[in-house]
Structures are given as C-alpha cells and as structure tokens.
C-alpha positions, 0 to 999 in steps of 0.5 A, a space after each residue: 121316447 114313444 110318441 103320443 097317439 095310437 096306431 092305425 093297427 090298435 085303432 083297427 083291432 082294439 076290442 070294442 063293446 058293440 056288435 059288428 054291424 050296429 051302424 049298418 046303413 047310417 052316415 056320420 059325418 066327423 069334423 077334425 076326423 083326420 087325427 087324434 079323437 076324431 081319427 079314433 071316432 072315425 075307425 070305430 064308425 067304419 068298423 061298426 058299418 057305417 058311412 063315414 065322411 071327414 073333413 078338416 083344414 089339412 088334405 094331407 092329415 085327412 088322407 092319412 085316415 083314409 087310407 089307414 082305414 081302407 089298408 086296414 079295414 077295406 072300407 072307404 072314407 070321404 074326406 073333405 078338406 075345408 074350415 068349419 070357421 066358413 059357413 059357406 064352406 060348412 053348407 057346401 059340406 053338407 050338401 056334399 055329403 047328403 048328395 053323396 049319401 041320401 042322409 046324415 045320421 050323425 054329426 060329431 062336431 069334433 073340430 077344434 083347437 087352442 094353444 096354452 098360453 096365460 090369459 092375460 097374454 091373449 092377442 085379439 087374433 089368438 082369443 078370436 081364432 080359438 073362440 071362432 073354430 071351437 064355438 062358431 064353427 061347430 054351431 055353423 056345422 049344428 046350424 047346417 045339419 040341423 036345417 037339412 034334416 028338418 027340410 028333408 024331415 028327417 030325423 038327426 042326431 049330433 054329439 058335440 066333443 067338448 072339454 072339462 070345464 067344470 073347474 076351469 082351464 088354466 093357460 086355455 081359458 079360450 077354449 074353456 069359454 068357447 066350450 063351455 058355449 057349446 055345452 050351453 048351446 047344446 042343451 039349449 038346442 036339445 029342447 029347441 030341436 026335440 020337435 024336429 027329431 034332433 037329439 044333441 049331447 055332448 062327449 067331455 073328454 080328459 086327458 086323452 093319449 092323442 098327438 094333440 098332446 104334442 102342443 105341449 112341452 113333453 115334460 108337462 103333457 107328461 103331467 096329464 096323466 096326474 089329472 086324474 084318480 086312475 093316474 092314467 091317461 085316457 084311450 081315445 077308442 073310449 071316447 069313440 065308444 061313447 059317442 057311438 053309444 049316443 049315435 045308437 038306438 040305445 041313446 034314443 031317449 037322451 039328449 041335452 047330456 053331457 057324457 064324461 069320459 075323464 077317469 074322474 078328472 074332476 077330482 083332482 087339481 088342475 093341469 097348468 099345460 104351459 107349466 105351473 107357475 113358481 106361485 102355485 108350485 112353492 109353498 107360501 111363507 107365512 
C-alpha cells in the first residue's frame, strides 16, 4: 500500500508557479519544518532562494530535512531542535536565528498537533497538551518575532498554518478550538501590528496527502479524500505556494486573511478520523 506523503525527489522538482529567485536574500523561519506541510514549505523556500531555519521537538526528523534538501537541492537549512510550548526555548530561537542571519522575513507558524479521539473522552493533560502547542505556542513564536522586528524596526511578516474550522471538527475538537484561536488572534494582531510593519494571515488547509495522516486508522485517512467536491486529497507543495504568495511582494496589501487551500472542503460533510459513529452511519427509524 503506498504510504502517505511525498518524497524528497517530487518535493525538489514538482512545478512551481514562481520565478527562480523570487526569495533571494530573505530569511524564513518554519516551525514543525521537519515533516509533512512544514517539510514541503521548507523546499519550496529553499528552492525559491531564501534562508531557510526549521526547528521541532525531533533532532532526527529535522535532520531528514536537511539533508534531503542539501542532497537534492545544494542548499543548506539550519535546524533547531526545540518546543514551541517553552517561551524561553522560543526566545533562544529567535535570537538564533537573527544572530545567525541579521533578520527574519517570514515566520510560518506551522508547528502543531492533535490525536482523534471523542471529546467527551478528553484527559486534562490531552485538551491542555494540544491547546498549548497549537495556541500558545504559535502566539509564543508570534510574540517573539513580532517584538525583534519592532526593536530592530524592521518590518516582518507571519503566516499562521491553521485548519478548517468553519463547521467544526468531530474527534479534535482541541485542535478546532485551539485553531480557531490562532484565526482570531490573527486578525486581531493583523491591525494591532499594522503600525509596526507586520502583516499576519493565515493558510487553512484540508485534507492534505502528509504522513501526518498516519495517526489515523488507514481505512479512515482513506476516507479524507471524500471531504471534499474534487474527491481528492491536497498536495502539500500548494499549500507551500500559498504561503509564498503571502511571503512575497504580491501580498503586500493583505493581512488579517485567511487563505483556504481545501478543494472546497467546506461543502461537504465532515470527517469522523477515529471513525463515524454507528448513529450517523445508520439511517434513523421513524
């Protein structure tokens, strides 16, 4: 059965709708940049010129990414191992990385995690561990960024990676909650910010062909695909072209967006990832 997620060869060669060289000189910064969106987000960067920095919780998956991306493209990557959930490890981070670089451009708050399970289930330790790395920790990795760039007075620009909240999230309702946060955080900051030059949007993606979708029982990460009208799972390279275009000059007067890449998920019925149960699935007597 072929196993979910792209290899670091279509990653390094799939078409791209941008010109070499659109992110010559810039610095972006991508947490959870060592699989899945973050990792595709990550080649598309490097191909398109810029400096790129990942961090993460695993050295290992981190390492897989710098090194399919120096194989493959001859471009070097820092990673950082560390946990958006410490604000003291996220200020390390940055200074890090505007040590290492001078600036930051972009920041792409992809980091993030959830297991499918009934929310009437949830431990404490569960709902608080998935709220503190989807929402604290990507307004940590905002809060840090954002305070650097306005003391160096430079300008910055952050793409949050969210989820399709719009009709809520049977069996992750902690992660729909914690992202629906980042959403409203977003636009909020998106004006607070605009005095400082900071853009802030978001990038929603649906069902998306990742091994993250190995957290699922195969039969129902097979039913994702069926979430959608074009009864097909996403690429993870078109969510990477979208938060470039938002990265680019071309998005220079948009902020406080949210950019839907989920080939009309919102149309559609929603997926049950731990499986639908038996009182959905049966038709009702009357």
């Amino acid at each position: 059965m072929k196993p979910w997620g792209l290899s670091d060869e279509t990653l390094a060669t799939r078409s791209l709708v941008y010109r070499d060289g659109l992110l010559d000189g810039q610095t972006v910064l991508i947490s959870g940049g060592g699989s899945g969106i973050g990792r595709a987000i990550a080649y598309v960067c490097a191909r398109l010129g810029a400096n790129v920095a990942i961090c993460g919780r695993r050295q290992e998956k981190l390492k897989e990414t710098i090194d399919g991306i120096h194989r493959h493209l001859n471009r070097e990557v820092v990673g950082i191992p560390m946990t958006i959930r410490d604000p003291d490890a996220v200020a390390r981070l940055m200074d890090e990385v505007f040590e290492r670089f001078g600036r930051l451009d972009t920041l792409v708050n992809n980091g993030g995690g959830q297991f499918p399970q009934a929310a009437i289930d949830f431990s404490v330790k569960g709902w608080k561990a998935v709220i503190d790395t989807n929402l604290n920790g990507t307004w940590y990795m905002m809060q840090a960024a954002a305070q650097r760039w306005s003391t160096r007075k430079q300008s910055g620009n952050i793409v949050n990676i969210v989820a399709n909240v719009w009709r809520g999230m049977p069996q992750v309702a902690h992660t729909c909650a914690a992202r629906a946060g980042v959403i409203y955080l977003s636009k909020t900051l998106s004006t607070e910010w605009a005095p400082l030059g900071i853009r802030v949007n978001c990038v929603s993606p649906g069902s998306i062909n990742t091994e993250g979708l190995n957290v699922y029982e195969r039969q129902a990460a097979e039913m994702f695909r069926y979430s959608n009208p074009l009864r097909e799972l996403g690429d993870p390279v078109d969510v990477a072209q979208a938060v470039v275009y938002l990265a680019a000059p071309a998005a220079k007067f948009i902020t406080g967006e949210v950019m839907v890449v989920d080939g009309g998920n919102n149309q559609l019925g929603d997926v049950w990832p731990a499986g639908m149960p038996e009182y959905f699935s049966v038709p009702r007597s009357r």
